[in-house]
N, C-alpha and C positions, 0 to 999 in steps of 0.2 A: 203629253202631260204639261209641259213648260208652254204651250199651248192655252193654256185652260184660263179664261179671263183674269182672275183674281192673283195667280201665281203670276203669270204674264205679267199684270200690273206692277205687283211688289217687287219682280227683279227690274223694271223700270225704275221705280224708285230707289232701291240697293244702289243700280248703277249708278243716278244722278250723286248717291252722297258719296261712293266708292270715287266717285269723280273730283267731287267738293274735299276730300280728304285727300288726294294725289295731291292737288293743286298748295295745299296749306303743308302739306308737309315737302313739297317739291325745294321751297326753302334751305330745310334743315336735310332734308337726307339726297340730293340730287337724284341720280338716276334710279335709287333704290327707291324712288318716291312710291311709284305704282303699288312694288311688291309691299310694302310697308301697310300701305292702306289696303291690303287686301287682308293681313292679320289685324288690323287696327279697325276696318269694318267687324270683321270676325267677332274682337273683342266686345265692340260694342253692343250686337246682336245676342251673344252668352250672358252679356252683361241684365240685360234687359228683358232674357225668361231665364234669370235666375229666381225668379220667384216658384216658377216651375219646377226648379231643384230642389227648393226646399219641400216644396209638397213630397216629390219622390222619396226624399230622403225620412221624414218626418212619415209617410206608407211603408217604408224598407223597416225603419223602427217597431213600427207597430207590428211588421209581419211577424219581427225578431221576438218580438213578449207572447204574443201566439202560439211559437213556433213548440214550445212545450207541450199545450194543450191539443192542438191540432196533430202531433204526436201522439198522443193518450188515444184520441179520439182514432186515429187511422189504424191504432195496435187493436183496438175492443171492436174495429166495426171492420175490420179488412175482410171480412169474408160474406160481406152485407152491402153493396154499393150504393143501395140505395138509401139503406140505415148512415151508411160512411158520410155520403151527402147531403143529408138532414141535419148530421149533427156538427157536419164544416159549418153549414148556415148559420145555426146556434149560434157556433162559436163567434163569427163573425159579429152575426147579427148585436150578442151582446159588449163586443169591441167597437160597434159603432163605425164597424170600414168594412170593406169586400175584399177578395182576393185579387181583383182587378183595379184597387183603390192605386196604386202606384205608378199601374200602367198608363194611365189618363193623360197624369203632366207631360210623359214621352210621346203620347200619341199628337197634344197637341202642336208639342216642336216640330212636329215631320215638316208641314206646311213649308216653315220658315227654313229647314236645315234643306229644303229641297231645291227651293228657291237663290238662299244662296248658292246652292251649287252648282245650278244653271246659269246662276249670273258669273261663274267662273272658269267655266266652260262654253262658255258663247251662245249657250242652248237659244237665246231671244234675239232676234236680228235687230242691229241697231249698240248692241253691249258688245262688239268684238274691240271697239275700240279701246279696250283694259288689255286686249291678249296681245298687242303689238307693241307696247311697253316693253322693257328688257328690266330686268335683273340680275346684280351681278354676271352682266353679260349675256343672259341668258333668257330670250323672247318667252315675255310668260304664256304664250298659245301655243310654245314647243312642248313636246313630250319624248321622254328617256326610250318610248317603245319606238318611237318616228325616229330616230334617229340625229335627236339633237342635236344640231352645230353649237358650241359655243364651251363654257366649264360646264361638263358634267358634273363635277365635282357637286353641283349644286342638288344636282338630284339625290345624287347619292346621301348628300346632307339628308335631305328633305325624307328619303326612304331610313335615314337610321334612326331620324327623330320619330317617326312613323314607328318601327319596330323598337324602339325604348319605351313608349308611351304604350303600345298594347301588352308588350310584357308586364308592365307594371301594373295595366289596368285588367288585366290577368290575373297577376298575381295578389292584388290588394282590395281589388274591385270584387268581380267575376267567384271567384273561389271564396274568399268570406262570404258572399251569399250565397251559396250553395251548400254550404255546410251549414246556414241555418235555414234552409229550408227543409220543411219535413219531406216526407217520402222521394228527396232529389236521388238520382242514379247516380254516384259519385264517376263511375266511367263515361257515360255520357255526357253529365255537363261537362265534366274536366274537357270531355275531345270536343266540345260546342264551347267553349271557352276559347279555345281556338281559334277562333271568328273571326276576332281581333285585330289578327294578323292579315288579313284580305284587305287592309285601308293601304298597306306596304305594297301588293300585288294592283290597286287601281293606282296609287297613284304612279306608278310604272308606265302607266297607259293614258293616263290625266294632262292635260294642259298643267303647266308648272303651276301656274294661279292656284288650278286647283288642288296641287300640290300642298301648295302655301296654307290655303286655306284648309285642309285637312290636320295638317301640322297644329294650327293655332287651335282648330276646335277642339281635335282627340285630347291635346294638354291642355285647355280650358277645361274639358268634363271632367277630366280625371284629379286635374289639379280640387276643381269645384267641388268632386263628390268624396274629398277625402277630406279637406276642409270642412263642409257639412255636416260630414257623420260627427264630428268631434265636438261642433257647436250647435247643432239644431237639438233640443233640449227630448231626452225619450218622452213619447205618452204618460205623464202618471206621475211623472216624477215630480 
């Protein structure tokens, strides 16, 4: 995958700026310089498909004024699948979005959120050069599961911000949309809500970097999608 020309390329480029950002902030933060630009790249990458956010968020909207109608419709037609999905279409159809309108903005970040995480994990020969930096003492190409020399303490940091950021994105994120989706299994999402928590279990196994960079992104989205929902203005209104 990290292979594949186009990906390959972009974490070439990731690395040269992740590089041009150690060095400008080498200055101000000394030895922390590296790990600093590995959230401050982070930053700037969320920053720049946060346009993507607002689409998502501005589809989560629109699913949410649906969510009544597509209710009505799955109660009169449940025992009619094919009647049932005629009249999701309708509905959509005269809402002007699909069921899949929200998924799109996420589908197109994969690229980029993959790439970064190849360029933090050394996946491309030539970018290890980031993972023999230290941090707080701590080699960012070490990992908590290899048996890390140095403060662990940092991991431990890294895994609680890790599991504060999924609880909450759990809790505020995941679950408000599941109660307004129509026919959701409230026991299944609830235990696929769960999910979450597997960023806490990799980055146990992760190069610190990409530790780092998990840290920055999980409270980038979550920080991002709650801000969103309060300011991107509903359909209609």
């Amino acid at each position: 995958m990290y292979t594949f020309g186009p990906i390959a390329a972009f974490i070439d480029v990731l690395s040269t700026v992740l590089a041009v950002l150690t060095d400008l902030l080498t200055p101000l933060t000394g030895t922390l310089a590296a790990g600093a630009a590995v959230i401050a790249l982070t930053v700037i990458v969320r920053t720049l498909l946060l346009p993507l956010g607002v689409a998502q968020v501005r589809a989560e909207k629109q699913r949410a004024l649906l969510a009544p109608k597509l209710a009505k419709v799955m109660e009169r037609h449940k025992g009619n699948p094919e009647r049932l999905l005629a009249a999701q279409r309708e509905v959509y159809a005269e809402a002007g979005t699909g069921p899949l309108a929200g998924c799109l903005p996420g589908l197109a970040q994969i690229p980029i959120v993959i790439a970064l995480y190849g360029l933090f994990i050394g996946a491309v020969p030539g970018t290890g050069e980031l993972l023999s930096h230290t941090f707080l003492g701590v080699e960012l190409g070490a990992t908590l599961a290899g048996g890390a020399s140095g403060n662990v303490a940092v991991f431990i940091a890294v895994l609680a911000v890790l599991a504060v950021v999924a609880w909450a994105n759990r809790r505020y994120v995941m679950l408000p949309m599941a109660e307004g989706t129509p026919g959701a299994a409230p026991p299944v999402f609830g235990a696929l809500s769960y999910l979450q928590f597997t960023t806490v279990v990799v980055a146990a196994f992760v190069p610190l970097a990409a530790g780092l960079y998990l840290c920055a992104s999980t409270a980038w989205a979550l920080g991002e999608k709650l801000v969103l929902r309060r300011v991107v203005p509903t359909p209609g209104s």
